[in-house]
N, CA, C and O atoms as a GROMACS GRO file, in nm:
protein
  460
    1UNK      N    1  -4.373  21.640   0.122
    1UNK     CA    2  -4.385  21.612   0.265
    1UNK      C    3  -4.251  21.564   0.320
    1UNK      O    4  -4.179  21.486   0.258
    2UNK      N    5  -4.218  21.623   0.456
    2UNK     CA    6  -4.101  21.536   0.508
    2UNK      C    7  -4.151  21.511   0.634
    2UNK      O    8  -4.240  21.590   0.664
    3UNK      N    9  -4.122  21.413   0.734
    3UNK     CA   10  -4.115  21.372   0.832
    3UNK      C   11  -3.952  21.377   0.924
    3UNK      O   12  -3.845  21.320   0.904
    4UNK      N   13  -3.999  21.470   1.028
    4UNK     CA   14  -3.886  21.524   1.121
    4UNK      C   15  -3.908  21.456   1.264
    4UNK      O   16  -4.015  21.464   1.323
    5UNK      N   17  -3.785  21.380   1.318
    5UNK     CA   18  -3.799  21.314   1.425
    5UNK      C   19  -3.656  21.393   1.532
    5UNK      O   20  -3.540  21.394   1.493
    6UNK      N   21  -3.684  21.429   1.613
    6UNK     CA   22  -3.541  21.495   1.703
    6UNK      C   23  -3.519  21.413   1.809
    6UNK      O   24  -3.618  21.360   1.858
    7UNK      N   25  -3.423  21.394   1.851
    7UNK     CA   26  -3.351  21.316   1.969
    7UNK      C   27  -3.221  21.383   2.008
    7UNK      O   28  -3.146  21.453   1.939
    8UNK      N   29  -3.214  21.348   2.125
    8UNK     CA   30  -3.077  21.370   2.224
    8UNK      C   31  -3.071  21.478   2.280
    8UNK      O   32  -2.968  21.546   2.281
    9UNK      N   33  -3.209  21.518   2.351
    9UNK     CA   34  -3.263  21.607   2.481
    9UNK      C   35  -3.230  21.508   2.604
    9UNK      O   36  -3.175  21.398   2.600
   10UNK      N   37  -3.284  21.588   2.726
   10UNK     CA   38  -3.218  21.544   2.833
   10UNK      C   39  -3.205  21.636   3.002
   10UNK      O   40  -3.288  21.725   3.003
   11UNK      N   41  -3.161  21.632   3.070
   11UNK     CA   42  -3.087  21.666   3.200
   11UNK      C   43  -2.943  21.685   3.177
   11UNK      O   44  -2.850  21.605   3.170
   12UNK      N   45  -2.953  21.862   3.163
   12UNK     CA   46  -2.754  21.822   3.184
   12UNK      C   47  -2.751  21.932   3.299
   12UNK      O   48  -2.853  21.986   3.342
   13UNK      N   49  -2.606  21.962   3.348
   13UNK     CA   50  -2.635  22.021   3.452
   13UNK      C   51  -2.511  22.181   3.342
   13UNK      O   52  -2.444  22.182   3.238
   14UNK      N   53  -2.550  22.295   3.466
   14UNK     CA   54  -2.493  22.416   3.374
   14UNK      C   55  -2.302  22.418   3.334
   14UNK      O   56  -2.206  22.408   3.410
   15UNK      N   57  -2.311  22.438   3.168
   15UNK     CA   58  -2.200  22.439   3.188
   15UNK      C   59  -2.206  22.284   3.097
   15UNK      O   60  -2.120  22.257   3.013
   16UNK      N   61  -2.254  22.245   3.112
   16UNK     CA   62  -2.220  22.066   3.038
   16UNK      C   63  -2.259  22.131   2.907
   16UNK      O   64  -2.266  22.251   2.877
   17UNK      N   65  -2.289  21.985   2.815
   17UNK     CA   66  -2.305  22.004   2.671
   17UNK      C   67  -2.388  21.899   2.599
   17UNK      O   68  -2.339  21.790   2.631
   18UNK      N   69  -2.480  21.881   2.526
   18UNK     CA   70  -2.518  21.770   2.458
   18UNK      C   71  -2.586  21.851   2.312
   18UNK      O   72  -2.608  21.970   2.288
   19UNK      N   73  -2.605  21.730   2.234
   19UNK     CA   74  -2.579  21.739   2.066
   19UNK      C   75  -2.772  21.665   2.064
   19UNK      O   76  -2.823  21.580   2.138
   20UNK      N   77  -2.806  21.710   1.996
   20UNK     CA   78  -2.952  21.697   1.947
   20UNK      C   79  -2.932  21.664   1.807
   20UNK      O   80  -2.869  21.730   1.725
   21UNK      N   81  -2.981  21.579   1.793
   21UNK     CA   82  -3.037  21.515   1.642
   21UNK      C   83  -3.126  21.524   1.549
   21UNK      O   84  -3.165  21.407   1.549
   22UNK      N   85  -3.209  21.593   1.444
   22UNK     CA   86  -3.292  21.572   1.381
   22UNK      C   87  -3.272  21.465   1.290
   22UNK      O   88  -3.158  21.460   1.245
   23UNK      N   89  -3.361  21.369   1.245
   23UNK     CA   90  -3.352  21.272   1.109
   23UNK      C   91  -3.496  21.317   1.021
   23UNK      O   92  -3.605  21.342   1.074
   24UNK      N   93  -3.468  21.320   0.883
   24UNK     CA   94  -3.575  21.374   0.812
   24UNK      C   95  -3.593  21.224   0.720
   24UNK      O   96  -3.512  21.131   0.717
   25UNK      N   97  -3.705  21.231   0.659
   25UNK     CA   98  -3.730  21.149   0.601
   25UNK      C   99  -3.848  21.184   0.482
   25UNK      O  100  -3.897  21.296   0.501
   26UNK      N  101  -3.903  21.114   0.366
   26UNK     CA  102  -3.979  21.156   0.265
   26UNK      C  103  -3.949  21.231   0.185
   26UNK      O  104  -3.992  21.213   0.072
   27UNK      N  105  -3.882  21.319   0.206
   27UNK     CA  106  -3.831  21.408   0.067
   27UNK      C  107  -3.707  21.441   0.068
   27UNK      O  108  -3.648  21.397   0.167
   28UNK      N  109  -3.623  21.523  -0.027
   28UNK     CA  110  -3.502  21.539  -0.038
   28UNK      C  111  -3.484  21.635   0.050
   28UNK      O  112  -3.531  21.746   0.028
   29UNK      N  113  -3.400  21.601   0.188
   29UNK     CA  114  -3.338  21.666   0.266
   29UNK      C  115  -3.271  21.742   0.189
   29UNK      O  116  -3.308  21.856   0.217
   30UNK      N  117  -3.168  21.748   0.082
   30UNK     CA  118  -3.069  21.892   0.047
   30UNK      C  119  -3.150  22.009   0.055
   30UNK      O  120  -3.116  22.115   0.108
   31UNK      N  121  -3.264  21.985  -0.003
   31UNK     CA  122  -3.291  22.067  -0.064
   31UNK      C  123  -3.365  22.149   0.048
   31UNK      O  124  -3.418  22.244  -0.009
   32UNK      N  125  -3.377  22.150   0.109
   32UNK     CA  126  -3.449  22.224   0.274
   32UNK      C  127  -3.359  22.317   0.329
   32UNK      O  128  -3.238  22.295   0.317
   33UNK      N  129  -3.402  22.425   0.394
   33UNK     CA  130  -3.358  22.494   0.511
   33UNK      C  131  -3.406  22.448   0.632
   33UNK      O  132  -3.527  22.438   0.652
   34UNK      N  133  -3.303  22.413   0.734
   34UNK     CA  134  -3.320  22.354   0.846
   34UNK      C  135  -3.304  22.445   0.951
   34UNK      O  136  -3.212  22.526   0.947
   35UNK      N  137  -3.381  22.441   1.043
   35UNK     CA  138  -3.362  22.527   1.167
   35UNK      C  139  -3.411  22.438   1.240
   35UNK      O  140  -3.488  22.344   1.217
   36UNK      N  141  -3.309  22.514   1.419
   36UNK     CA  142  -3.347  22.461   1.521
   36UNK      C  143  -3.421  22.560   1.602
   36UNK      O  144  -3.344  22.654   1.620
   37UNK      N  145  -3.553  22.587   1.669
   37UNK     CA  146  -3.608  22.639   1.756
   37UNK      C  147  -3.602  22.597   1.858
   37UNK      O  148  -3.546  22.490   1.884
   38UNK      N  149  -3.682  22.701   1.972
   38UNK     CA  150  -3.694  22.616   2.116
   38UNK      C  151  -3.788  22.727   2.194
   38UNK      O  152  -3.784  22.850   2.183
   39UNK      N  153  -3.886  22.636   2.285
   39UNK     CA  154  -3.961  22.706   2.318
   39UNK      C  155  -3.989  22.658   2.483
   39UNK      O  156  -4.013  22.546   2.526
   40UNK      N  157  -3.976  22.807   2.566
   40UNK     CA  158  -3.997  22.768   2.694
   40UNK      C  159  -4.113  22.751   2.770
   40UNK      O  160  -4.205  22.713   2.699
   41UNK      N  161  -4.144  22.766   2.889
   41UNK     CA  162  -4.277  22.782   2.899
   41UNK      C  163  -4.305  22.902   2.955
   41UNK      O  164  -4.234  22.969   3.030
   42UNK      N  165  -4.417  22.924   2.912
   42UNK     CA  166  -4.461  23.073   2.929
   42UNK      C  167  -4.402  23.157   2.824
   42UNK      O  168  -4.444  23.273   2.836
   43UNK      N  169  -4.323  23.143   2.726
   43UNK     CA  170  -4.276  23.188   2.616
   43UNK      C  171  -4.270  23.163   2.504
   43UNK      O  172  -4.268  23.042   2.483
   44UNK      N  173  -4.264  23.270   2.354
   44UNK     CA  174  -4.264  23.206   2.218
   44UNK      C  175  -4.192  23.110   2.152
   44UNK      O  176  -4.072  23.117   2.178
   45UNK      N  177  -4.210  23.059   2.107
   45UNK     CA  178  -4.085  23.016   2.017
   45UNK      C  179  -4.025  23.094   1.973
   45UNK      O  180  -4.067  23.199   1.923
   46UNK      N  181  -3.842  23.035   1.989
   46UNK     CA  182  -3.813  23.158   1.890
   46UNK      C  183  -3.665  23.030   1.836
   46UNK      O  184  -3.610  22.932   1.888
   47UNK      N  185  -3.654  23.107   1.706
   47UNK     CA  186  -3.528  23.062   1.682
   47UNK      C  187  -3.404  23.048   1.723
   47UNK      O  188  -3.345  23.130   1.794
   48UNK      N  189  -3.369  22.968   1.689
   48UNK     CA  190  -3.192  22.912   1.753
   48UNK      C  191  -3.087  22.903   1.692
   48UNK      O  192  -2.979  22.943   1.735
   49UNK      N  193  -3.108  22.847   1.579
   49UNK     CA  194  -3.021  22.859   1.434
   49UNK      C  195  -3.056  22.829   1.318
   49UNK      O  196  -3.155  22.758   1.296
   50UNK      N  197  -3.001  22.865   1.251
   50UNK     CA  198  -3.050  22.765   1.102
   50UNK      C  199  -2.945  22.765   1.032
   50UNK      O  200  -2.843  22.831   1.054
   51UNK      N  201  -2.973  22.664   0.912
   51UNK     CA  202  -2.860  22.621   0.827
   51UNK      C  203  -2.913  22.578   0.668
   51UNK      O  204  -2.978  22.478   0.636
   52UNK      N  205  -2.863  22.687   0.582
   52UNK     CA  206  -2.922  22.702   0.424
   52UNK      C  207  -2.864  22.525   0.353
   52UNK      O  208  -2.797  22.431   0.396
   53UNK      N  209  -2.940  22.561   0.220
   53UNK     CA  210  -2.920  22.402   0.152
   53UNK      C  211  -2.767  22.437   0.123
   53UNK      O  212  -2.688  22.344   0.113
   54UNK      N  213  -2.708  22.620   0.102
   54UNK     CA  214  -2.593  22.594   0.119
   54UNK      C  215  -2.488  22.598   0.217
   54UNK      O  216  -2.370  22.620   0.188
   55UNK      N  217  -2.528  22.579   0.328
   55UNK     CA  218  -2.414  22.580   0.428
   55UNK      C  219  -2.458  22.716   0.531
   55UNK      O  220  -2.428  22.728   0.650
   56UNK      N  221  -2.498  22.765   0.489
   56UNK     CA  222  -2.520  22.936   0.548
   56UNK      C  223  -2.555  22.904   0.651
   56UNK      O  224  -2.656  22.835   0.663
   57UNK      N  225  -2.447  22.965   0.806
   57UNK     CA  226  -2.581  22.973   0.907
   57UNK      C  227  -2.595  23.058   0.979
   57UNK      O  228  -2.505  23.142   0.986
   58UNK      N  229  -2.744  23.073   1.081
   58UNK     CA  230  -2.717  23.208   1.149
   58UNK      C  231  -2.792  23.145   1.262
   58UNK      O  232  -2.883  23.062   1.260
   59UNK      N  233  -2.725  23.210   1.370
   59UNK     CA  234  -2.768  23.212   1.520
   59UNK      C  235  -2.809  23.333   1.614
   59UNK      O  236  -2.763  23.447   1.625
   60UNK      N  237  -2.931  23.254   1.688
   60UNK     CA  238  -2.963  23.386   1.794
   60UNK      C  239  -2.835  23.436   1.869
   60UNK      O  240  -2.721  23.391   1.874
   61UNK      N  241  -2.896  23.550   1.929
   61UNK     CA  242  -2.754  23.632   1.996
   61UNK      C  243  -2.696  23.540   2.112
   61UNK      O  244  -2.583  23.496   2.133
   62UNK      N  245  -2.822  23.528   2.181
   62UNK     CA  246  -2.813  23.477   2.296
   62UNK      C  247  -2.752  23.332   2.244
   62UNK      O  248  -2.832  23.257   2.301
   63UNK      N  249  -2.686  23.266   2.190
   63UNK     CA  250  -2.669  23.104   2.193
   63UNK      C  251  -2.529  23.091   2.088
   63UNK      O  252  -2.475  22.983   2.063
   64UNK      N  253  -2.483  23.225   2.031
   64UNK     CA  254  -2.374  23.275   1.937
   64UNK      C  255  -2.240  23.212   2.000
   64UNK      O  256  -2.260  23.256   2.114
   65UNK      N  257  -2.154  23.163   2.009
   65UNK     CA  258  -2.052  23.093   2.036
   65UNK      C  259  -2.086  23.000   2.078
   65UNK      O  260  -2.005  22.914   2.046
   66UNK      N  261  -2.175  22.954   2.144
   66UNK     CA  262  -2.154  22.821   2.239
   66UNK      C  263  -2.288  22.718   2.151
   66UNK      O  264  -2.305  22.613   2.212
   67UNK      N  265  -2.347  22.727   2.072
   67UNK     CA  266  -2.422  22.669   1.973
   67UNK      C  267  -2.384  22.641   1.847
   67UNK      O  268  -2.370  22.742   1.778
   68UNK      N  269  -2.358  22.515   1.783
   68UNK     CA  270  -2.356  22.500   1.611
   68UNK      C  271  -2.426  22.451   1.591
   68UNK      O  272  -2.479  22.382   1.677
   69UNK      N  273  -2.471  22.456   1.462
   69UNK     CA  274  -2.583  22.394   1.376
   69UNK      C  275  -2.483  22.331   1.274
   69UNK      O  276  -2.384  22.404   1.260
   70UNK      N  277  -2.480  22.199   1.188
   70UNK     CA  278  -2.459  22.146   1.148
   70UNK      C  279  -2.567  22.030   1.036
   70UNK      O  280  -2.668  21.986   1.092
   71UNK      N  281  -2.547  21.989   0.901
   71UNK     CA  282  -2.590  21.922   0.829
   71UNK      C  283  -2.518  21.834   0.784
   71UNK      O  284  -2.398  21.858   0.773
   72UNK      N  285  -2.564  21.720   0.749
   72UNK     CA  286  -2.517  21.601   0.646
   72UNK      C  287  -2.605  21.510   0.598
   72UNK      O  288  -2.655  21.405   0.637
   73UNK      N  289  -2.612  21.602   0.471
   73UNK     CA  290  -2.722  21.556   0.337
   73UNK      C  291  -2.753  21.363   0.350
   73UNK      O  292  -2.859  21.300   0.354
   74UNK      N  293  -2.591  21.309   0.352
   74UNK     CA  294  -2.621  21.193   0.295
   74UNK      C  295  -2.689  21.129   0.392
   74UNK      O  296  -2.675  21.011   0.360
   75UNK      N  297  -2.747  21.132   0.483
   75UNK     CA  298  -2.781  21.088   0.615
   75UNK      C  299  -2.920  21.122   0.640
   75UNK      O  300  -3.011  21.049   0.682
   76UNK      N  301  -2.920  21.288   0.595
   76UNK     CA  302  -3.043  21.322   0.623
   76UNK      C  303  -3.101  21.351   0.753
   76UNK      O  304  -3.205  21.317   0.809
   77UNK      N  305  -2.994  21.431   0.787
   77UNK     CA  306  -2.958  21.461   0.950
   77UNK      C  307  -2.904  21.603   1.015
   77UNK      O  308  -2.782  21.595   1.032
   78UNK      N  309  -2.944  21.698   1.046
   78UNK     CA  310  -2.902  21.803   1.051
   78UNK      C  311  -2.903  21.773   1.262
   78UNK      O  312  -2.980  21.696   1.318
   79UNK      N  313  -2.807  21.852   1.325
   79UNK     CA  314  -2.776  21.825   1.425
   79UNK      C  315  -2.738  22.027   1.497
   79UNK      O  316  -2.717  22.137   1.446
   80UNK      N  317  -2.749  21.969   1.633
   80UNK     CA  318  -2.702  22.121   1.725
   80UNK      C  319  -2.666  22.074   1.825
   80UNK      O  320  -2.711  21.999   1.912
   81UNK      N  321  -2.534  22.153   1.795
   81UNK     CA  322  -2.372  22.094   1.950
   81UNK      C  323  -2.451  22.205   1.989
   81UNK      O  324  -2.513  22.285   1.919
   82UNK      N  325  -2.435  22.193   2.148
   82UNK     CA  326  -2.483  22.251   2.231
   82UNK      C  327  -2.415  22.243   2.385
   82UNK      O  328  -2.448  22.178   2.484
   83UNK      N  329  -2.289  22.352   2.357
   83UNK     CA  330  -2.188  22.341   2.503
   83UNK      C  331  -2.227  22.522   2.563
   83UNK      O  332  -2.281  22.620   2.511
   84UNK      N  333  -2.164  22.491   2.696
   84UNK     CA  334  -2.161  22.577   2.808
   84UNK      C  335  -2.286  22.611   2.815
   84UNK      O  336  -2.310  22.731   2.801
   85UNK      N  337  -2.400  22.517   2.837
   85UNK     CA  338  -2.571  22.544   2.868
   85UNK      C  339  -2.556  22.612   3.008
   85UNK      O  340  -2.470  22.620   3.097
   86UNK      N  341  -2.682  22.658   2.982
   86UNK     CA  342  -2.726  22.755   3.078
   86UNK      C  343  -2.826  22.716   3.113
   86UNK      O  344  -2.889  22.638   3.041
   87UNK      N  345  -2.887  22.768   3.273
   87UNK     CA  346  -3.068  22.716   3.282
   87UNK      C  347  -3.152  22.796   3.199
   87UNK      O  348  -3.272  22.773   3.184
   88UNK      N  349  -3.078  22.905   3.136
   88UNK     CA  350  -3.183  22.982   3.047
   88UNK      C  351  -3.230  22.913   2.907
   88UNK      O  352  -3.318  22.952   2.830
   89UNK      N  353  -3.157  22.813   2.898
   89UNK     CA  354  -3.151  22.728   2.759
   89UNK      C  355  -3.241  22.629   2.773
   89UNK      O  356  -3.266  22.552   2.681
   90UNK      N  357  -3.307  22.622   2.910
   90UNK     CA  358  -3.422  22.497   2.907
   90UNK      C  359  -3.527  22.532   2.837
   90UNK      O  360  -3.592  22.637   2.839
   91UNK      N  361  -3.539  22.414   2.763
   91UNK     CA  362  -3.732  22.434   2.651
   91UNK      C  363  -3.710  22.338   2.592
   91UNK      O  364  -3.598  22.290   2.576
   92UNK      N  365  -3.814  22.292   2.548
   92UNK     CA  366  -3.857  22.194   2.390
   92UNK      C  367  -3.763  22.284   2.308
   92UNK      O  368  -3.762  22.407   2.311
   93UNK      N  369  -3.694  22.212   2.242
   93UNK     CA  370  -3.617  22.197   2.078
   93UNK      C  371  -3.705  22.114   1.995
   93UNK      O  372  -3.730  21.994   2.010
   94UNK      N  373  -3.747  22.190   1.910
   94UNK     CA  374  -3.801  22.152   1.767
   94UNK      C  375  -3.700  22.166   1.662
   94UNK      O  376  -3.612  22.250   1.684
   95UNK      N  377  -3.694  22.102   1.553
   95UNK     CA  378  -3.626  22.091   1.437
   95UNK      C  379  -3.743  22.132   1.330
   95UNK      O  380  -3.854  22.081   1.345
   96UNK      N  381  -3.718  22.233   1.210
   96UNK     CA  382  -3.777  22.260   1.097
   96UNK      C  383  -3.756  22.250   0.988
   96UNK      O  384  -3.633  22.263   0.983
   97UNK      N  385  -3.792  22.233   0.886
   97UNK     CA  386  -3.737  22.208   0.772
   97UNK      C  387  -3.847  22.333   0.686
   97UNK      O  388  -3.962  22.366   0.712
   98UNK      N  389  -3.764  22.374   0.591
   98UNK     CA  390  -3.861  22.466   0.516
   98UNK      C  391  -3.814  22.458   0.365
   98UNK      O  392  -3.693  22.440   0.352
   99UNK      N  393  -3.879  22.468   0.262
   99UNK     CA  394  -3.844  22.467   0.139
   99UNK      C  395  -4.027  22.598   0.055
   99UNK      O  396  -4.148  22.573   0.055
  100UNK      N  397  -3.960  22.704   0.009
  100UNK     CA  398  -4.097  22.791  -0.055
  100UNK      C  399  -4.153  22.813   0.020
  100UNK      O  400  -4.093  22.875   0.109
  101UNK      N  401  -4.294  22.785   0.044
  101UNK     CA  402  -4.401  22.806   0.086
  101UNK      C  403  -4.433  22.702   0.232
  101UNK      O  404  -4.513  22.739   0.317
  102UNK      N  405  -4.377  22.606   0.240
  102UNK     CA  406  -4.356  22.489   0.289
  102UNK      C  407  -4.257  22.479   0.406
  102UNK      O  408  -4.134  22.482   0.404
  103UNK      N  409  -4.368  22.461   0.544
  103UNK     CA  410  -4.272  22.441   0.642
  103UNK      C  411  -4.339  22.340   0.728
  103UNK      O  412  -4.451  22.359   0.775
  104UNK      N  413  -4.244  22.194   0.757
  104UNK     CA  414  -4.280  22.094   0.856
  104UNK      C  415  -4.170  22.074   0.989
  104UNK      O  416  -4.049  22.070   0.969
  105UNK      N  417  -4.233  22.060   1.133
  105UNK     CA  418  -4.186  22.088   1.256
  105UNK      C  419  -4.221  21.958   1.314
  105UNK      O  420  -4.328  21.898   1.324
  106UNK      N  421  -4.112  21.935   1.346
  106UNK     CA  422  -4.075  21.742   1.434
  106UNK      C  423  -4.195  21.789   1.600
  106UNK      O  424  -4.264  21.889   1.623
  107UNK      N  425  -4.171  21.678   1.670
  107UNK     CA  426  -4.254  21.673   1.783
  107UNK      C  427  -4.176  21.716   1.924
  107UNK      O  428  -4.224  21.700   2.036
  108UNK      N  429  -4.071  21.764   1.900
  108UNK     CA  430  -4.013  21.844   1.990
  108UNK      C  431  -3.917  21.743   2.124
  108UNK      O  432  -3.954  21.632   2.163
  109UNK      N  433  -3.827  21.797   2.160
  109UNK     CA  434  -3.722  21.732   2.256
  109UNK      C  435  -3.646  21.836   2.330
  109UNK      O  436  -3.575  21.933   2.303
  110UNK      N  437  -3.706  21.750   2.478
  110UNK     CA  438  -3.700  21.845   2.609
  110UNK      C  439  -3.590  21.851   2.637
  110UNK      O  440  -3.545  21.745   2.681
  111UNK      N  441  -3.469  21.997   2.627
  111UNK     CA  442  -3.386  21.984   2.701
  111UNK      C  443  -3.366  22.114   2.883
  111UNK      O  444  -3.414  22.225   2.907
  112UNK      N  445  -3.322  22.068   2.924
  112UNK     CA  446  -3.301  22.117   3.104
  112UNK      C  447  -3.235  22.103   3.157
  112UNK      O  448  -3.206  21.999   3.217
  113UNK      N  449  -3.184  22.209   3.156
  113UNK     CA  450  -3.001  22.254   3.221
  113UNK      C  451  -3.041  22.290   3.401
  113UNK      O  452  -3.101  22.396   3.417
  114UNK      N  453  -3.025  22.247   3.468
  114UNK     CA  454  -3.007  22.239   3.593
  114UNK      C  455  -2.915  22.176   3.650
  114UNK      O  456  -2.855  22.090   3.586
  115UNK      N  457  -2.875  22.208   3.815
  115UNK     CA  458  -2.781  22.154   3.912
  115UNK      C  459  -2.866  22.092   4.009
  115UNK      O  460  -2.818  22.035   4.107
   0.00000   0.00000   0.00000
């Protein structure tokens, strides 16, 4: 079991930037694949990035330069810089963690790019 908590959603306006936080807890974070989703309304979830236990990462098209995904094991904290937002980028951000068969999803953090 892990327990996923996300922070540092918000109001930014287009064009700004802010960094979202996941903290995991209960089991060995290394050992997980972490992704960030986000989901709008009226729409699926869909993925945003992710980042392997080794470093590997991959991003949607739409969010490819101006999105990183980032980890640090000792902390237990995987994170997403998030510059030159757009209003298309507004939704709940969820953080995932997956290991096998095994996938647990934090309670989600609203971000909304408007002027």
């Amino acid at each position: 079991q892990v327990q996923l908590v996300e922070s540092g959603g918000g109001l930014v306006q287009p064009g700004g930037s802010l960094r979202l936080s996941c903290a995991a807890s209960g089991s060995i974070f290394s050992t997980y694949t972490m992704g960030w989703y986000r989901q709008a309304p009226g729409k699926q979830r869909e993925l945003v990035a992710q980042i392997t236990t080794g470093g590997s990462t991959n991003y949607a098209d739409s969010v490819k330069g101006r999105f990183t995904i980032s980890r640090d094991n000792a902390n237990n904290t995987v994170y997403l810089q998030m510059n030159s937002l757009k209003p298309e980028d507004t939704a709940v951000y969820y953080c995932k963690a997956s290991r096998l068969w095994n996938d647990y999803w934090g309670q989600g953090t609203q971000v909304t790019v408007s002027s």
